[in-house]
N, C-alpha and C positions, 0 to 999 in steps of 0.2 A: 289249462293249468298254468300258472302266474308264476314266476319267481319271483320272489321278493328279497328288497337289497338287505343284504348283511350290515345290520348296524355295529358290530364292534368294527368292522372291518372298513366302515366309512367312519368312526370316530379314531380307529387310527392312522385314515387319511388324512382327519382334519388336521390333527396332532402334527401330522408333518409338514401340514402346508404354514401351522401356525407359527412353526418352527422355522420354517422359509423365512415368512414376512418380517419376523424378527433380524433373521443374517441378511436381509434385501437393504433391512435398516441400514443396521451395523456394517456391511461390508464397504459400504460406501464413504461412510462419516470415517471410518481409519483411514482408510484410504487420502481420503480430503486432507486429514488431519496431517497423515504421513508427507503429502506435497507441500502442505503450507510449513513445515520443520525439515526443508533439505538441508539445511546445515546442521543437524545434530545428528548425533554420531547413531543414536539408533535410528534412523531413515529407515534402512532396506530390512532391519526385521519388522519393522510396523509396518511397510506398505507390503512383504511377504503375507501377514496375517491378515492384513485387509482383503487380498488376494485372495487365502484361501477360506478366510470367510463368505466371500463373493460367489467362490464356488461353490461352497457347501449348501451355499442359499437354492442356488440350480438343482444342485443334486440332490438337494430335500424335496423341492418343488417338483421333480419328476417322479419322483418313489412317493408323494403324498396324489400326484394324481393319479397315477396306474393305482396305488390301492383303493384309490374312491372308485375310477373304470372299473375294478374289480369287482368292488362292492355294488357294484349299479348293473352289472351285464354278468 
């Protein structure tokens, strides 16, 4: 007897890892953005959100691969 993978449940792995690759972009380019502008006065809230874009990207990326693990095993 086979299990076979749960496809809603690997399509909303993909969702999250898509979602990753996106803030993988982004957390990086504000980030840049925010070092290359240390004299303006918003600095440390741009490179804050670059920040917690960076980590959002992580923390999507491991909640979109445990649901694909899931959906596979």
């Amino acid at each position: 007897m086979t299990k076979r993978t749960d496809k809603e449940l690997l399509g909303k792995g993909l969702k999250f890892m898509a979602g990753s690759l996106v803030c993988m972009f982004t957390g990086p380019v504000v980030i840049h953005s925010a070092f290359k502008n240390q004299e303006h006065p918003l600095y440390i809230p741009v490179l804050i959100t670059g920040l917690a874009i960076a980590a959002f990207a992580i923390i999507l990326a491991f909640k979109g691969m445990r649901k694909i693990m899931n959906s596979i095993f």
